[in-house]
VMD Tcl script that draws the C-alpha trace (Angstrom):
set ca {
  {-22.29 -134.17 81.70}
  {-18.41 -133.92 80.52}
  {-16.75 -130.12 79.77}
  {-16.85 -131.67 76.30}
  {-20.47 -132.19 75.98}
  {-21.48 -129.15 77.89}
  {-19.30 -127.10 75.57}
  {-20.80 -128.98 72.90}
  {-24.56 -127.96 73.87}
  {-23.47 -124.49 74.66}
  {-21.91 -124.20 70.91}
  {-25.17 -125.71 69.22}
  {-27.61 -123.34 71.27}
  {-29.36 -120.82 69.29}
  {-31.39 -117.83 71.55}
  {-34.65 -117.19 69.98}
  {-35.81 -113.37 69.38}
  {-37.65 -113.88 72.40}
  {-34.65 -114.73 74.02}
  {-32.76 -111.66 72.56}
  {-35.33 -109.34 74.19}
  {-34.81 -110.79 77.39}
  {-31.14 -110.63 77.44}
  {-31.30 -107.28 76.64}
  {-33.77 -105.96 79.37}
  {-31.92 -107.92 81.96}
  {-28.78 -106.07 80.71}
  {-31.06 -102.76 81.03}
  {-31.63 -103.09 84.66}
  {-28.94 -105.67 85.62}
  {-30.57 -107.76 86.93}
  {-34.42 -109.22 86.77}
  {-36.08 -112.26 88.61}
  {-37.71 -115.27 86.97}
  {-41.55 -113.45 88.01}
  {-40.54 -110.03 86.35}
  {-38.87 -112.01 83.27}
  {-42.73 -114.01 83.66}
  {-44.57 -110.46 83.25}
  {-42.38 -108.90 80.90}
  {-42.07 -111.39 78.09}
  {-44.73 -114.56 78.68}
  {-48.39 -113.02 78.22}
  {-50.32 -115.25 76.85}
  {-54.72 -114.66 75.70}
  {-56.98 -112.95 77.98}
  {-54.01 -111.84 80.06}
  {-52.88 -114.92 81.14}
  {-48.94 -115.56 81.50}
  {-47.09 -118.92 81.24}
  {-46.85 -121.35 83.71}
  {-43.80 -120.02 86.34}
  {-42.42 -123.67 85.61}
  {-41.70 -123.04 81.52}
  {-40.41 -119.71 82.14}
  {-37.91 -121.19 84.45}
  {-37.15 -123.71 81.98}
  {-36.26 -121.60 79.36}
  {-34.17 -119.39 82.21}
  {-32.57 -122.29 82.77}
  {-31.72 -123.03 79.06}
  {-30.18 -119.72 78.67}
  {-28.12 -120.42 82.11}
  {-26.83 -123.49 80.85}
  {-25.69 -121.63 77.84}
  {-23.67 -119.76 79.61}
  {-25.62 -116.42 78.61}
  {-26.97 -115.42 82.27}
  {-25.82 -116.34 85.44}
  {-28.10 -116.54 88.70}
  {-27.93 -115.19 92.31}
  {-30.37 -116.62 94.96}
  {-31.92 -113.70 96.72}
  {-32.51 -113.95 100.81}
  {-35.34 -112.20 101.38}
  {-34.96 -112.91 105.47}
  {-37.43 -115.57 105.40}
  {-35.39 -118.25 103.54}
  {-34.58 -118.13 100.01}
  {-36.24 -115.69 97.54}
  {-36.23 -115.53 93.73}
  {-33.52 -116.25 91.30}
  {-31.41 -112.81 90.31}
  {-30.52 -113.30 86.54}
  {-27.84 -111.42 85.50}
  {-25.79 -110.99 81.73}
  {-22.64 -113.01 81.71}
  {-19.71 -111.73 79.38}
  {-21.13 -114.71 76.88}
  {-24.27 -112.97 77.18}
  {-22.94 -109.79 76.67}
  {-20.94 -110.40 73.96}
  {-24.07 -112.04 72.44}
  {-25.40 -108.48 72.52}
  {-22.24 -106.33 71.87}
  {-22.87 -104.60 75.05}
  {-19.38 -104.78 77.11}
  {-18.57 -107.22 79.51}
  {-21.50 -108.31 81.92}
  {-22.38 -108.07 85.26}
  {-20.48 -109.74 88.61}
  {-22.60 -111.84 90.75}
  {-22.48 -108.27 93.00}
  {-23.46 -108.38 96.99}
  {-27.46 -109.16 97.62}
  {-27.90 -105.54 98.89}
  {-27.04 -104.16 95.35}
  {-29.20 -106.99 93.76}
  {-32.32 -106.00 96.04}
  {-32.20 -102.10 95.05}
  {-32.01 -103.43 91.15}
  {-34.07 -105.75 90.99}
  {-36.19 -103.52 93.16}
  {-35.79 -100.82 90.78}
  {-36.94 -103.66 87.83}
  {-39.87 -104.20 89.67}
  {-40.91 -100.16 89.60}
  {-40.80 -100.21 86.04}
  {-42.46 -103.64 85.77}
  {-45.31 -102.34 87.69}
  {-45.29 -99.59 86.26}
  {-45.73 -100.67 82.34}
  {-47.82 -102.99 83.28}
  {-50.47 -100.14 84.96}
  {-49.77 -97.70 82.12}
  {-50.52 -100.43 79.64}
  {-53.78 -101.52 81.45}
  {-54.64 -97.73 81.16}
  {-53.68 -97.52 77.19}
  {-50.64 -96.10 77.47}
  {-46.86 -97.48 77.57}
  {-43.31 -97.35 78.47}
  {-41.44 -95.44 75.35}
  {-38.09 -96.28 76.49}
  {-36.26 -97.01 79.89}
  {-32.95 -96.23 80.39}
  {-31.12 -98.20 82.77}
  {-28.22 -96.94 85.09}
  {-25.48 -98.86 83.58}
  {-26.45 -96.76 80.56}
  {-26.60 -93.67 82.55}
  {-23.52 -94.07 84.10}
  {-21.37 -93.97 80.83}
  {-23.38 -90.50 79.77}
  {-22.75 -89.01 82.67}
  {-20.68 -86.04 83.72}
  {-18.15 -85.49 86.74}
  {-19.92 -83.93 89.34}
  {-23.45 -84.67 88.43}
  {-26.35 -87.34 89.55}
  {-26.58 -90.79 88.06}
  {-30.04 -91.80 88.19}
  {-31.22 -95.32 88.91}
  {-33.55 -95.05 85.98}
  {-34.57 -92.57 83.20}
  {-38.30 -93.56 81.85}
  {-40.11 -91.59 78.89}
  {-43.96 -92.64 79.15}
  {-47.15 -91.74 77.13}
  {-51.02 -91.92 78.37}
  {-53.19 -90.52 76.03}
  {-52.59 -87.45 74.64}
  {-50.59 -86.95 77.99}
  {-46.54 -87.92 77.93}
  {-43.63 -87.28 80.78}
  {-40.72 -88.25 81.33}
  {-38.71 -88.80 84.89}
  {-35.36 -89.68 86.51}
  {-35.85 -92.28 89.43}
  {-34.10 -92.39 92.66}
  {-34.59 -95.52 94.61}
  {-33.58 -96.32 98.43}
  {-34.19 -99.28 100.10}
  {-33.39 -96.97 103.47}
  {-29.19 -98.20 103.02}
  {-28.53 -94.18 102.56}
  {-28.84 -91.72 105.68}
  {-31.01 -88.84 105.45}
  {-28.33 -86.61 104.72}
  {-26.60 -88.37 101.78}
  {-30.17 -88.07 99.85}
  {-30.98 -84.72 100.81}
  {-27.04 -84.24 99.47}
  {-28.10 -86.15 95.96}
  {-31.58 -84.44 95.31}
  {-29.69 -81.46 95.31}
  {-27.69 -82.08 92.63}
  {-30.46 -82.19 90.74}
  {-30.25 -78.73 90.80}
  {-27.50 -78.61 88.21}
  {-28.59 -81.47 86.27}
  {-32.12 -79.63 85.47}
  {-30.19 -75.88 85.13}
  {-27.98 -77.60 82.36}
  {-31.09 -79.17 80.79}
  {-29.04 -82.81 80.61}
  {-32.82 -84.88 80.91}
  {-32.45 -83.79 76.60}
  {-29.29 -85.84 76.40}
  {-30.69 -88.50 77.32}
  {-33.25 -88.65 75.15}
  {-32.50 -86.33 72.10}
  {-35.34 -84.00 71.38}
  {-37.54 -84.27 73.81}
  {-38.58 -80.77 74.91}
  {-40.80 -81.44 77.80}
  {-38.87 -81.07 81.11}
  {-37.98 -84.31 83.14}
  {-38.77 -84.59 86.50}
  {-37.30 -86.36 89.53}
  {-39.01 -89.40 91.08}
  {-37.76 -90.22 94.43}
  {-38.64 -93.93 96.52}
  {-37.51 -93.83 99.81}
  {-39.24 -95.15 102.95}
  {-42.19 -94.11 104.64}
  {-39.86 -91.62 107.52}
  {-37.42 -90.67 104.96}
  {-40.40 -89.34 102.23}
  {-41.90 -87.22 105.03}
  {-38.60 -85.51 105.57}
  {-37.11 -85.69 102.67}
  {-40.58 -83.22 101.08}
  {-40.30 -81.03 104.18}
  {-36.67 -80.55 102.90}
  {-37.26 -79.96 99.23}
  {-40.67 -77.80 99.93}
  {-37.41 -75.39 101.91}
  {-35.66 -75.03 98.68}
  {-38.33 -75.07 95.91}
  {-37.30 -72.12 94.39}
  {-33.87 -73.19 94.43}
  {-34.08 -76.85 92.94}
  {-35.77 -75.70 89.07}
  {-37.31 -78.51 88.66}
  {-40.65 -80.93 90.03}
  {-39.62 -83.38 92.50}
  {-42.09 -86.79 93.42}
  {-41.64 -88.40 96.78}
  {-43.43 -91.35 97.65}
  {-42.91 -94.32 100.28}
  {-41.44 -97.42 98.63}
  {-44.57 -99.85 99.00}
  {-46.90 -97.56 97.89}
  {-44.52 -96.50 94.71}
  {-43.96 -100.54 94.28}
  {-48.54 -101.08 94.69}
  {-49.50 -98.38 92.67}
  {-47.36 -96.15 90.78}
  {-49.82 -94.32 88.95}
  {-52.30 -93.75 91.72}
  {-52.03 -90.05 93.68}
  {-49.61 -91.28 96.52}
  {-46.53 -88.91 95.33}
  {-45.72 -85.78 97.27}
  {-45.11 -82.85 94.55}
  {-42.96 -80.02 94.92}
  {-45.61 -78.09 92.62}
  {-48.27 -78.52 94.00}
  {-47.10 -78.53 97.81}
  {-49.59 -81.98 98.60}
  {-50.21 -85.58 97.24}
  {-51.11 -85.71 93.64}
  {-50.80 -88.37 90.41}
  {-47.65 -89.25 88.53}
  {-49.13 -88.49 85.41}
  {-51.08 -85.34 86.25}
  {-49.88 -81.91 84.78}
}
mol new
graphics top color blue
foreach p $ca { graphics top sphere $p radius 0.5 }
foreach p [lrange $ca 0 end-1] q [lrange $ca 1 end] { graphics top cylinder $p $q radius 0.2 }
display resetview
């Protein structure tokens, strides 16, 4: 196809609301694969989602239109997923800045990573009756954030029930050395004295808590470290190994700083 006639389809191209919504959680979390797109926004009767093949298609479609760009992911077995990221087109689109560079694989793994949490996560909390009030992605974060204290990977404000919470997440693939988290969960400290969980979300009066994913050595240590300075941090920290955190998120695999032992997510 010429420049002409590509630039042709591109003008002519239309995204559907559907479309829209996509754009706009990929620009949430950066970046989302062609499965977590697949959960997200194709359900179809009795639970049943599209085929992987038309939600590729109309990935593809949006690609070609110059609204997302793509990054092959190696999972160390050969090639994994498609990364889909906002382009500037995209962005635009959306009146959201500038869009995302294609980034190195490591920092696509930890977001897309970080997608998947919260993809597993709605989708357990909506099995259960609940849902996902509003996710806040770290882009987002970033730009609210003060000198001097953390940037979460994600800020999530959930409702079960009668029941509601809301957490900051921390995620580590294992790329950061003991000391550098113990170093982050500790500013924490500052972040929950100056009560900046209510800037985030405006009226909210519960207090947020911390969610940390690490790996199955670093959790173990990291909770021996945080159980030292409880009375110091002012505020309920959640440790849990990444696979578990990524398998079940609501289940009682998180070590809490309240309760000194494993407990639930959603439990008071």
């Amino acid at each position: 196809m010429s420049q002409r006639s590509l630039r042709s389809t591109t003008s002519r191209f239309l995204p559907t609301p559907r479309d829209r919504r996509i754009l706009e959680t990929i620009h949430t979390h950066t970046r989302l694969t062609g499965p977590q797109v697949r959960r997200l926004f194709f359900a179809r009767a009795f639970g049943n989602l599209a085929a992987p093949q038309t939600v590729n298609a109309r990935l593809r479609k949006l690609v070609d239109a110059g609204f997302l760009d793509s990054l092959v992911l190696d999972g160390g077995r050969g090639s994994g997923p498609n990364a889909y990221n906002l382009t500037p087109r995209g962005a635009r689109l959306l009146g959201v800045g500038s869009g995302a560079s294609r980034g190195r694989p490591g920092s696509a793994w930890h977001q897309v990573e970080t997608a998947e949490f919260r993809v597993r996560l709605e989708e357990e909390l909506t099995a259960a009756g609940g849902r996902i009030v509003q996710w806040t992605g770290e882009r987002e974060l970033r730009t609210l954030g003060r000198r001097y204290e953390p940037v979460p990977d994600g800020f999530c404000h959930w409702r079960l029930g009668a029941t509601e919470g809301a957490f900051a997440l921390e995620w580590d693939r294992g790329t950061e050395s003991l000391a550098v988290l113990a170093r982050k969960l500790d500013t924490y400290t500052r972040w929950w004295k100056a009560r900046r969980y209510r800037t985030l979300l405006p009226g909210l009066t519960l207090k947020a808590r911390l969610l940390v994913v690490t790996t199955r050595h670093h959790a173990r240590q990291l909770a021996a470290h945080v159980e030292e300075q409880t009375r110091s941090f002012g505020g309920t920290v959640l440790i849990a190994p990444r696979e578990q955190s990524l398998a079940k998120p609501l289940d009682a695999i998180w070590w809490r700083s309240d309760l000194g032992r494993l407990g639930s997510m959603v439990s008071s």
